[in-house]
N, C-alpha and C positions, 0 to 999 in steps of 0.2 A: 289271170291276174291283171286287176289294174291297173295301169301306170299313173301315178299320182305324179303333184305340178311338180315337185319339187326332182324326181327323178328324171323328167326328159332335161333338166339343166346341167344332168353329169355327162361332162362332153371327154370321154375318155383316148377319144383320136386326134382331136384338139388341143387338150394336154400334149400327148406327146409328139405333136406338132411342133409342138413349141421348139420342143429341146432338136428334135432336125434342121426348123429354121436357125434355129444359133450355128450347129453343126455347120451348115451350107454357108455363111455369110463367114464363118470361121474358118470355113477351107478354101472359100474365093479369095482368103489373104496370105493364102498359102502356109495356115497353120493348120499342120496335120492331127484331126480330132477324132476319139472314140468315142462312143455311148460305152457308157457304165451299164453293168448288167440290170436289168429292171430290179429295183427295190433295194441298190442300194443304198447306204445310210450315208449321205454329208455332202456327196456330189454326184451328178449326171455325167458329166464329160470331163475325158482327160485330153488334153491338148502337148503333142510335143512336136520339135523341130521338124521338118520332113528330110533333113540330111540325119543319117543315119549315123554319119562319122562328127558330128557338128559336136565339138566340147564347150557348154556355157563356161559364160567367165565368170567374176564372182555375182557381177551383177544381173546375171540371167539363172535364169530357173531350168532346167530341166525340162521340166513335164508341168504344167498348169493343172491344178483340180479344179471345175467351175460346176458351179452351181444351179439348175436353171429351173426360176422359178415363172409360171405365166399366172397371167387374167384374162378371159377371156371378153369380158364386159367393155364395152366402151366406156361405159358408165361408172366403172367400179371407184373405189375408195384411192384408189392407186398405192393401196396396201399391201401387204401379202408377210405369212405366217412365217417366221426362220426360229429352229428350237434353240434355246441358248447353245446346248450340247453339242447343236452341228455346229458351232461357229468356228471349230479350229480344224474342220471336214476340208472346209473348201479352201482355193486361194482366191476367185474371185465368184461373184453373183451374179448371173445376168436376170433381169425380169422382163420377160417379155409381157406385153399390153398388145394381145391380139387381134383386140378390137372387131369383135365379129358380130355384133350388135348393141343393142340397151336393154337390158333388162330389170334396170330398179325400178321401183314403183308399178307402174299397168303396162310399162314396155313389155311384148315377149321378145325380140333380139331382130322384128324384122326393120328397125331402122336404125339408124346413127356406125352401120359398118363403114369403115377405115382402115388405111393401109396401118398395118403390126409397128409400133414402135418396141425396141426395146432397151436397156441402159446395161452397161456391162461395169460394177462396182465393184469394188476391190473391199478384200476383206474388214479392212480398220473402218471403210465407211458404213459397212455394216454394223459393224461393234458399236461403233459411237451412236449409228440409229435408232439402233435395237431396243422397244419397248419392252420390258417385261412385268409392264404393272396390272396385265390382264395373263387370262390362261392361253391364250391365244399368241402371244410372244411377236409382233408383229413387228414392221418394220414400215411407216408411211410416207411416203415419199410426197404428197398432195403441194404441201407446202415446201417442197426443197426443188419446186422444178429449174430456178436462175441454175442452183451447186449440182444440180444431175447433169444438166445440158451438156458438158463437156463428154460426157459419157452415153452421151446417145448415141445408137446405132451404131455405125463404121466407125463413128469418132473414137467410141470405146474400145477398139482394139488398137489405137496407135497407129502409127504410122505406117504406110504403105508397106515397109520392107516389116514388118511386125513389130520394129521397136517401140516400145512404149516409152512414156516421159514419165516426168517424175508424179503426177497428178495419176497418176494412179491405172493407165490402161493395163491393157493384158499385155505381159513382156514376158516373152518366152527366147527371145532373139534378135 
């Protein structure tokens, strides 16, 4: 069987890359996180307290459901697909931008690789994104880089002890 151009760009280990790197950057802040089972519908990871007796108050959440979605492209659109149907799945989105080469136009990916950025957003900023004037249901972040920044990387999960502010981090605690 031939491998044609477009199948050596399904990067299936890279995908799920992604969702470990959130996992790992999420447990360095001492928020204890599972993988959801492969395939299923609305979220990847469940995030809760790692005190087992810890009672949230009104304004902490239990258990976090998070989203997480990647690109692997340097280059890409800094888009990525969310179904309307999952938007009440999750509580927040991370997209990770794994940046592991360039591929548009006569790039193949062996240059413009960079360390993984990624933004951890909170459900309403999704909703309020959320295109649905193609079949494709996308969400493009290109032009909202000033209103993500707050939500880059470590910044998105709040505060050292995990508390998040009101701007929208992960607050589980």
């Amino acid at each position: 069987m031939k491998e044609t151009d477009r199948d050596w760009l399904r990067l299936p280990v890279v995908t799920a890359g992604s969702e470990y790197l959130v996992m790992g950057y999420l447990m360095r802040r001492n928020i204890l996180t599972y993988k959801a089972p492969p395939g299923n519908e609305g979220y990847d990871l469940i995030c809760i307290h790692p005190d087992p007796r810890h009672n949230p108050s009104e304004m902490e959440k239990a258990q976090s459901r998070v989203q997480v979605k990647s690109r692997y492209a340097t280059d890409c659109d800094r888009g990525f697909p969310v179904k309307e149907k999952s938007l009440a799945a999750f509580d927040y989105l991370v997209v990770a931008f794994l940046n592991i080469g360039n591929f548009n136009g006569k790039n193949d990916g062996s240059t413009g690789f960079c360390e993984p950025e990624f933004y951890t957003l909170p459900q309403a900023f999704i909703r309020e994104h959320h295109d649905t004037s193609s079949s494709w249901e996308k969400v493009r972040l290109k032009k909202l880089q000033d209103e993500i920044e707050p939500f880059k990387n470590e910044k998105g999960f709040g505060k050292r002890s995990g508390v998040g502010t009101a701007r929208g981090e992960l607050r589980l605690f």
